[in-house]
C-alpha positions in Angstrom: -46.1 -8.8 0.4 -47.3 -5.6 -0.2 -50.8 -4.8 -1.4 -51.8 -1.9 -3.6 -55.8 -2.4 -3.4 -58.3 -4.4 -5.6 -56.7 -5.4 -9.2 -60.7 -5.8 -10.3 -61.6 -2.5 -8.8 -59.0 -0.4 -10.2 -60.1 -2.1 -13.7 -63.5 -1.1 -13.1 -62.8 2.6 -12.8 -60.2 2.8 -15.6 -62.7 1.1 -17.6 -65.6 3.6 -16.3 -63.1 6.9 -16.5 -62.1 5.9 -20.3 -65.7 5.6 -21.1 -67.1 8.7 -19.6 -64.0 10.8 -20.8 -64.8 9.7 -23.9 -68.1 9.8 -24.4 -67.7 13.2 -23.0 -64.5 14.1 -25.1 -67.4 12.9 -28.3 -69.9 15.5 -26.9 -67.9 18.5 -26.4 -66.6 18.0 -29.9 -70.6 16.9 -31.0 -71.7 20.1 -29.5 -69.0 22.5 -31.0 -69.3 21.3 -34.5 -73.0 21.2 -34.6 -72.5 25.2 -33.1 -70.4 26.2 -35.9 -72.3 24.2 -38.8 -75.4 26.0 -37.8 -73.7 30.0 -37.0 -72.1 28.9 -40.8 -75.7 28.1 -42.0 -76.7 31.5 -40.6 -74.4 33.7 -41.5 -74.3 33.1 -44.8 -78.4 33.6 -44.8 -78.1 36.8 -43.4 -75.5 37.1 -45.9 -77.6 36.7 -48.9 -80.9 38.5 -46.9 -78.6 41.4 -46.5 -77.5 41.2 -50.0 -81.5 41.0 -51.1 -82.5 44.0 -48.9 -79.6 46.2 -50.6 -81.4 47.2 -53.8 -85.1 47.7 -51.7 -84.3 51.7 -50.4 -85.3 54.2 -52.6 -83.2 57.6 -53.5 -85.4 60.5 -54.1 -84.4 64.3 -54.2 -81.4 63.0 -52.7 -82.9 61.6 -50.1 -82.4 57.7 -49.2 -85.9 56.5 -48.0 -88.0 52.9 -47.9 -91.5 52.8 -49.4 -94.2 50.5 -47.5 -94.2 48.2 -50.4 -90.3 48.0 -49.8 -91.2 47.9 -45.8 -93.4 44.4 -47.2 -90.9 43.0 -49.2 -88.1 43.4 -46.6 -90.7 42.2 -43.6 -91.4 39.3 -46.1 -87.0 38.1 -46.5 -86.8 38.9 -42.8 -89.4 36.6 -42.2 -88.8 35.2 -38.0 -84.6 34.7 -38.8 -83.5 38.4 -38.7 -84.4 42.0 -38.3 -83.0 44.9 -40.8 -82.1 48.0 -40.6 -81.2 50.9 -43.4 -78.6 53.6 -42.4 -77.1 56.1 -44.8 -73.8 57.8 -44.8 -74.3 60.1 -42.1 -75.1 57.0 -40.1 -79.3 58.4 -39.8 -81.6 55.7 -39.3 -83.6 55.1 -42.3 -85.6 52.1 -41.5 -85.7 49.7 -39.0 -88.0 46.6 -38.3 -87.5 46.4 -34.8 -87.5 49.9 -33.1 -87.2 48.6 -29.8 -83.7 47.4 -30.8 -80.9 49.4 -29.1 -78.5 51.5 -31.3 -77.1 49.7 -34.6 -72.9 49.5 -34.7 -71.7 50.8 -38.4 -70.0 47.3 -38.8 -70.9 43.6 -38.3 -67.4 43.1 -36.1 -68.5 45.2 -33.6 -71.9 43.7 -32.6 -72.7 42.3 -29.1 -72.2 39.3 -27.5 -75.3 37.3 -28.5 -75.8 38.9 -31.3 -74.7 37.6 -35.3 -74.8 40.3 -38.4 -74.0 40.9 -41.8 -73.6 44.1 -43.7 -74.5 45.0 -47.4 -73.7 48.4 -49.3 -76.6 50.8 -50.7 -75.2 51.1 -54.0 -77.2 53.6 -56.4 -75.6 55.2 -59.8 -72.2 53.2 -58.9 -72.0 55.6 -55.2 -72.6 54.1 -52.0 -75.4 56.2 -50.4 -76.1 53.9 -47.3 -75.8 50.3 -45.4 -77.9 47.7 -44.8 -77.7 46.2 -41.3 -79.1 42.3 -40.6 -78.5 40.9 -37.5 -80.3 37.6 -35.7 -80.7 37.1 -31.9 -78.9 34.2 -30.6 -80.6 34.2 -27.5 -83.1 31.6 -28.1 -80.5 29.0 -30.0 -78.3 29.7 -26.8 -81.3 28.6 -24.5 -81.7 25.6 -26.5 -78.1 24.6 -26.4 -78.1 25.2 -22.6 -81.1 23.0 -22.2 -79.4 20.4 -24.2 -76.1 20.6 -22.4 -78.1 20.6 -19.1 -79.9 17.3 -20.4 -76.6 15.4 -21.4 -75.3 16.2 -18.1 -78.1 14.1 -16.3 -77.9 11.1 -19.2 -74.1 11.5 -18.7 -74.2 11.0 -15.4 -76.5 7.6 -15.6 -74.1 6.7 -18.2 -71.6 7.0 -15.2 -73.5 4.3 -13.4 -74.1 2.1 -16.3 -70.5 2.3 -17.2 -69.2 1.2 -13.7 -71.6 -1.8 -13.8 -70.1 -2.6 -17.2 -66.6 -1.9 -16.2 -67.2 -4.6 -12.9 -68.5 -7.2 -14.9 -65.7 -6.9 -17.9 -63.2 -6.9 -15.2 -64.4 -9.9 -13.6 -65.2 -11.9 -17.1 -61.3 -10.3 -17.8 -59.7 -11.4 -14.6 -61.4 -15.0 -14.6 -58.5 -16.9 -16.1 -56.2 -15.4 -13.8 -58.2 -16.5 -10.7 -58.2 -19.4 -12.3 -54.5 -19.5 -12.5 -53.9 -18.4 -8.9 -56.2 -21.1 -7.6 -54.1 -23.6 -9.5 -50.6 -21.9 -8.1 -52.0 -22.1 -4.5 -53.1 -25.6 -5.2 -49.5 -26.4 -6.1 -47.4 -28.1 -3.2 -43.8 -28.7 -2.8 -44.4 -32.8 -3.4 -46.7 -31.9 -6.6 -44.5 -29.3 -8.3 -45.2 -32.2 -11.6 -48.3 -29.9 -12.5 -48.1 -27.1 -14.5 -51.0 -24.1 -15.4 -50.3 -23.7 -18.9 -52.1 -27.0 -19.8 -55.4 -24.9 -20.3 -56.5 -22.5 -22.7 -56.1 -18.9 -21.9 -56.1 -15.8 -23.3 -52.4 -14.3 -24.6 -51.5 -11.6 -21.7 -52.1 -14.6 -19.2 -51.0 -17.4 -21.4 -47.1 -15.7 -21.2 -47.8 -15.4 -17.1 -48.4 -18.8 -17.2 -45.5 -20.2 -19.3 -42.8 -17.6 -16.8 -44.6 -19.9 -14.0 -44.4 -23.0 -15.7 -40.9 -22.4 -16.3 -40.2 -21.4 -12.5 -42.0 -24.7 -11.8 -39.4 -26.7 -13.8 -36.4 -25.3 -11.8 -38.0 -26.0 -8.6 -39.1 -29.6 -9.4 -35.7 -30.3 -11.1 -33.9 -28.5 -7.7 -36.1 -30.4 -4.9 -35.1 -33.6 -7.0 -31.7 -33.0 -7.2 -32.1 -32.4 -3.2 -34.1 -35.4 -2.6 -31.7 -37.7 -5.0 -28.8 -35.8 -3.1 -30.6 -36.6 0.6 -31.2 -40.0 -0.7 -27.8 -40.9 -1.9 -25.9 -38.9 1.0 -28.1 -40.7 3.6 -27.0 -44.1 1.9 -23.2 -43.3 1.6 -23.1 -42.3 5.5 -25.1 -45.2 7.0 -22.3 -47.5 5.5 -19.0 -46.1 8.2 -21.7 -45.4 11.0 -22.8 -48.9 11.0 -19.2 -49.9 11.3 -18.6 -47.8 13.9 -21.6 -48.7 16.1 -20.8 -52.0 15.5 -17.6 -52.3 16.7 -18.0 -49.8 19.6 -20.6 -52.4 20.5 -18.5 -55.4 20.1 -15.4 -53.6 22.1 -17.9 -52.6 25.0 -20.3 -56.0 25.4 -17.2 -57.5 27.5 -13.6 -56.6 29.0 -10.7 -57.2 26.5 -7.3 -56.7 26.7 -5.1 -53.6 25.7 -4.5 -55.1 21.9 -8.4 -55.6 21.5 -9.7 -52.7 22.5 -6.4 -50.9 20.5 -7.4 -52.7 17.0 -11.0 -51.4 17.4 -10.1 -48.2 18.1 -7.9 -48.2 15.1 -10.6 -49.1 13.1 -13.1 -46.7 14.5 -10.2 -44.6 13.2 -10.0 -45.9 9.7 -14.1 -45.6 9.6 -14.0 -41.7 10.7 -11.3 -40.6 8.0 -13.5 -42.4 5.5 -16.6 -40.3 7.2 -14.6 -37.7 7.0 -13.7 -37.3 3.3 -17.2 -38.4 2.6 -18.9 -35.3 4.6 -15.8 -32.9 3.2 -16.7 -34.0 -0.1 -20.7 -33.6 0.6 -20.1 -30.2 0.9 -18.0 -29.4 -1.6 -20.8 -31.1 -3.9 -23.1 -28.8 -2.0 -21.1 -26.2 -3.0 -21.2 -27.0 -6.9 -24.6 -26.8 -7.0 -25.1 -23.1 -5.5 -21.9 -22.0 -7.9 -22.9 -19.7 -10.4 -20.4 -17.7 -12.5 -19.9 -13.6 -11.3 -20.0 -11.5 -13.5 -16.9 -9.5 -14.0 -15.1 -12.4 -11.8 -11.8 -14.1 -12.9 -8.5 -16.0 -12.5 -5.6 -17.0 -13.5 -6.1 -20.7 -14.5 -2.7 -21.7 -14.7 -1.5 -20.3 -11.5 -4.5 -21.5 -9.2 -3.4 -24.9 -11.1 0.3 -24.6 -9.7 -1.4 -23.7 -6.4 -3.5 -26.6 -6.3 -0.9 -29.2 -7.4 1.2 -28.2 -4.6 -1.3 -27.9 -1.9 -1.5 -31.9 -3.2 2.3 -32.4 -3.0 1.7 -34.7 0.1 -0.9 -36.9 -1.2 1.0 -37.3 -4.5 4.2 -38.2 -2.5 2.2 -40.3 0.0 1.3 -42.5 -3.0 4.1 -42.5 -5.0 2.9 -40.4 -8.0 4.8 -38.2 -10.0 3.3 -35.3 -11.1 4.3 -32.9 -14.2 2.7 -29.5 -15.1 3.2 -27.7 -18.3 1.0 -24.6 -17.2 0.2 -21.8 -19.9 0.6 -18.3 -18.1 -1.5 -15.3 -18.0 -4.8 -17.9 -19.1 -7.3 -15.5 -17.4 -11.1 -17.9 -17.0 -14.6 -16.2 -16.0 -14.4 -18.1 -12.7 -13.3 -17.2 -9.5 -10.2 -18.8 -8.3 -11.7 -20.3 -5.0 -14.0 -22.1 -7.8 -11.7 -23.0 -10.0 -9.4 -24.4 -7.4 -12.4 -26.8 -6.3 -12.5 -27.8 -9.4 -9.0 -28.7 -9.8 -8.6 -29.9 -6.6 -11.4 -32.8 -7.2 -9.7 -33.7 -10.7 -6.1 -34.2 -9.0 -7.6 -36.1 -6.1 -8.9 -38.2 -8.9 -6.1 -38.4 -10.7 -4.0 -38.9 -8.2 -6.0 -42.1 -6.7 -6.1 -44.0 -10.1 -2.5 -43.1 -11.2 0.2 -46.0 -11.4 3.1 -43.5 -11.3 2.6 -39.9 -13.4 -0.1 -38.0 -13.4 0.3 -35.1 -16.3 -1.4 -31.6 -16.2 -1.5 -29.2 -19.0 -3.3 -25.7 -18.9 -3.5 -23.9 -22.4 -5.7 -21.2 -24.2 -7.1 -22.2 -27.5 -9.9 -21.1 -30.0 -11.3 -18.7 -27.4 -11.5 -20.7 -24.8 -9.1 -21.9 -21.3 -8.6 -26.1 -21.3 -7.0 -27.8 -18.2 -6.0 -31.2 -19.5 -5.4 -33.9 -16.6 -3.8 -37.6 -17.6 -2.2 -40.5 -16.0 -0.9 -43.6 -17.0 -3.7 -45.4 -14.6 -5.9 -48.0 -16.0 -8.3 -45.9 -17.6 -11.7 -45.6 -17.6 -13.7 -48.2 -18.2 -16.5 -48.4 -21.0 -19.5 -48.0 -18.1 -17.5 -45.2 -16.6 -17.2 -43.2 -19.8 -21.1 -42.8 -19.4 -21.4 -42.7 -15.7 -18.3 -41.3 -14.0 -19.5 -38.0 -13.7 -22.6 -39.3 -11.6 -23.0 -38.5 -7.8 -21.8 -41.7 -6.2 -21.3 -43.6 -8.6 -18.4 -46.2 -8.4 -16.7 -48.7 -10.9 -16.1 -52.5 -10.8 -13.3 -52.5 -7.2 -11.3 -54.3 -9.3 -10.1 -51.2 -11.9 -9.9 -49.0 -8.6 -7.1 -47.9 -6.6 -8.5 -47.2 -3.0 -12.2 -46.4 -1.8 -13.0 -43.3 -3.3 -16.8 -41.3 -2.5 -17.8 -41.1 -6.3 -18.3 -37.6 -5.7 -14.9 -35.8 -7.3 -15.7 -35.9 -11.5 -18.9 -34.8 -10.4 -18.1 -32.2 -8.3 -15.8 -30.9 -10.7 -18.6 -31.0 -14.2 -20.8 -29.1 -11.8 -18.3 -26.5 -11.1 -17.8 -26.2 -15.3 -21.2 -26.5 -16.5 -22.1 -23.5 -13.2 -19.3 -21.5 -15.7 -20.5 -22.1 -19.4 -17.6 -24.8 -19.7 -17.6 -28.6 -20.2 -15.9 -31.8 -19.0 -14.6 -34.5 -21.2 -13.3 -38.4 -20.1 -11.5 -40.1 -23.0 -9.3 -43.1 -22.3 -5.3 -42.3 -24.1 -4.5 -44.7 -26.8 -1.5 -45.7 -25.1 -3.1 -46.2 -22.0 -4.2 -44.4 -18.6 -7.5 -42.2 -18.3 -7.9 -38.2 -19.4 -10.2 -35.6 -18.4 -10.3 -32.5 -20.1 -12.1 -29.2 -18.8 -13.1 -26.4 -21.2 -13.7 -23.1 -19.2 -14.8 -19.4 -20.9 -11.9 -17.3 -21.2 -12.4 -14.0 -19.6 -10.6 -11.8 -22.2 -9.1 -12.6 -25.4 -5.3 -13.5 -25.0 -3.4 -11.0 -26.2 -0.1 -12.6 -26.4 1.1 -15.6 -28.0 1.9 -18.9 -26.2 4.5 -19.2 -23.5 4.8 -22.3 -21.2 6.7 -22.8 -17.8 7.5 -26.6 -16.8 7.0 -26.6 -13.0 7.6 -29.9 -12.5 7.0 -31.7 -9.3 9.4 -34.8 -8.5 7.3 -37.0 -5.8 7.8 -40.4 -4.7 7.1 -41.9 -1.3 9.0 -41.1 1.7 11.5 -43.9 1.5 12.7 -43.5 -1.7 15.0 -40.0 -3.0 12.9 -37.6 -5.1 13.9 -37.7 -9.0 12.9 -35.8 -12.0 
């Protein structure tokens, strides 16, 4: 497992950044609009003090001059905001209220930095004889702003501290239910996967967390019972021949016997070991079912892995005396491997084959979408108690309706193998006798041509008696 640092830490300082860039995102944008509200606000007074000092100079003898009562009124509209000052045309200083001030520009645009003016035509008999000049100094508004900038800088920066202490504690009030949850998972054992975390109330983001878990839970408690049920039954099916065999390695061995004694209990050994035998093979082909899961983009041809299959069973059929007939649809293409489907198949012939009186019948076809592998024989049929249980691990019907000692493992095997491919299994008993299992299997492309059907047909019987067909 790899670790990328403390989920609570890395919460705290998003939490922390987001609230110090935005308060300071708020004061930037604070600060600029209350800097243009006010230079607004005082422009437009010099403005209108520029428009109100206009009509104060005098014109006399063609001279443009200010009077000490106009040097009053203009003192009294400058008042402490701004400082005038009277030019004429030939740009001569007329009047000034601050001497000390360096030379005036002719027009507002070009004044200092620091500086804000406003211009206002000398207008006498509809000529323009001069300009008034009104400017402010921003020098003491920019010491103000730079104390207040200065001062926000310190608050920000407790803010900084107070926001980290928030962003700790709503990170750990945030992350609670998920400790929660992770002491609960760790509490969780292989023998008590039963519990489940979603029980308690939780918020949304977690709730969903918890439900993905709860739902991993599930498979694992429904996969260690079907290994313990598996264990269980496997352990019970084995114990059976290795008894015998114990026993009557025992029995040959607790005195000296002749040649025929100690030849009948090797035979039987024998005869316990082939059972052992196909009991461990099929094990492991039920093993096998379980960890099958359709590939994607895998397929095969059902009907030809079904001709393979029936004659890879040509000698079991013969060896019993069953005759076997295929009517086998070509160019059926499933979404299943072939070394799947020919599991599959091979566990429904066995089956077949060891209930059949005489025939055993198997059709492959495509219909409605869909591949179906039909398997019947003329056997006794499946019992009312089978119909429900058959395609149980294990599970065996009344001796009397069976022919030989099968494991209980092959319909099983084989409605694993179709359920691991999206398909189903079906027992039905035929009306006119004999047993029939039916397999439905996902086609792996549509079938693009209609129907055509090759009868391979297999003529067993036992050794001693000619083949026929």
């Amino acid at each position: 497992m790899i670790e990328c640092g403390s989920l609570q830490r890395r919460l705290t300082l998003a939490y922390a950044a987001a609230l110090l860039l935005t308060l300071l995102a708020v004061a930037v944008a604070a600060r600029e609009i209350v800097v243009r509200s006010e230079r607004a606000e005082l422009d437009a007074r010099l403005a209108r003090i520029a428009a109100a000092v206009a009509p104060v100079p005098l014109r006399e003898r063609g001279t443009l001059h200010v009077d000490p009562r106009g040097a009053d009124r203009i003192a009294r509209l400058d008042g402490t905001l701004a400082e005038s000052t009277v030019l004429g045309n030939d740009g001569k200083l007329v009047f000034t209220t601050s001497p000390a001030l360096p030379p005036v520009p002719r027009h507002a645009a070009l004044v200092p930095e620091g500086w804000l003016a406003r211009t206002a035509p000398v207008v006498r008999a509809g000529r323009r004889i001069g300009t008034v000049f009104v400017w402010h100094d921003l020098g003491p508004e920019r010491g103000v702003e730079d104390r207040a900038t200065t001062a926000f800088s310190v608050v920000l920066a407790l803010l900084a501290l107070v926001a980290l202490a928030a962003g700790a504690l709503a990170a750990r009030v945030g992350l609670r239910p998920l400790r929660a949850m992770t002491a609960l998972v760790t509490e969780i054992e292989a023998h008590d996967l039963s519990r489940r975390i979603g029980a308690r109330p939780m918020p949304r983001e977690i709730a969903r967390l918890a439900e993905a878990f709860d739902r991993m839970l599930e498979r694992l408690d429904a996969a260690f019972a079907r290994e313990r049920r598996f264990t269980a039954d496997a352990s019970h099916e084995l114990r059976a021949p290795l008894t015998v065999i114990r026993a009557t390695a025992e029995y040959a061995l607790q005195s000296e016997r002749d040649a025929a004694e100690y030849r009948r209990a090797l035979q039987g050994i024998g005869l316990e070991a082939i059972e052992l035998e196909q009991l461990v093979r099929d094990l492991l082909a039920a093993a096998r079912a379980d960890e099958t899961a359709p590939r994607l983009g895998a397929s095969s041809d059902l009907g030809a892995t079904a001709f393979d299959v029936v004659e890879e069973l040509f000698p079991l059929a013969r060896e019993r005396g069953v005759f076997v007939q295929t009517a086998l649809e070509d160019d059926v293409e499933v979404a299943l491997e072939a070394q799947a489907v020919g599991r599959l198949l091979r566990a429904l012939l066995d089956n077949a084959l060891r209930h059949a009186a005489s025939l055993v019948h198997v059709r492959v076809e495509a219909d409605a979408g869909e591949a179906r592998v039909v398997l019947a024989d003329d056997g006794p049929g499946f019992s009312a108690e089978a119909l429900q249980h058959a395609t149980e691990r294990f599970w065996r019907d009344d001796p009397a309706r069976r022919r030989g000692e099968g494991t209980g493992l092959g319909l099983a095997i084989a409605s694993s193998l179709a359920a691991a491919a999206g398909g189903t299994l079906a027992l039905r008993n035929d009306p006119r006798g004999g047993a029939v299992v039916s397999v439905s299997l996902p086609l792996a492309a549509p079938a693009a041509a209609p129907a055509q059907y090759s009868e391979r047909t297999n003529a067993v019987t036992t050794s001693t008696t000619a083949a026929t067909t």
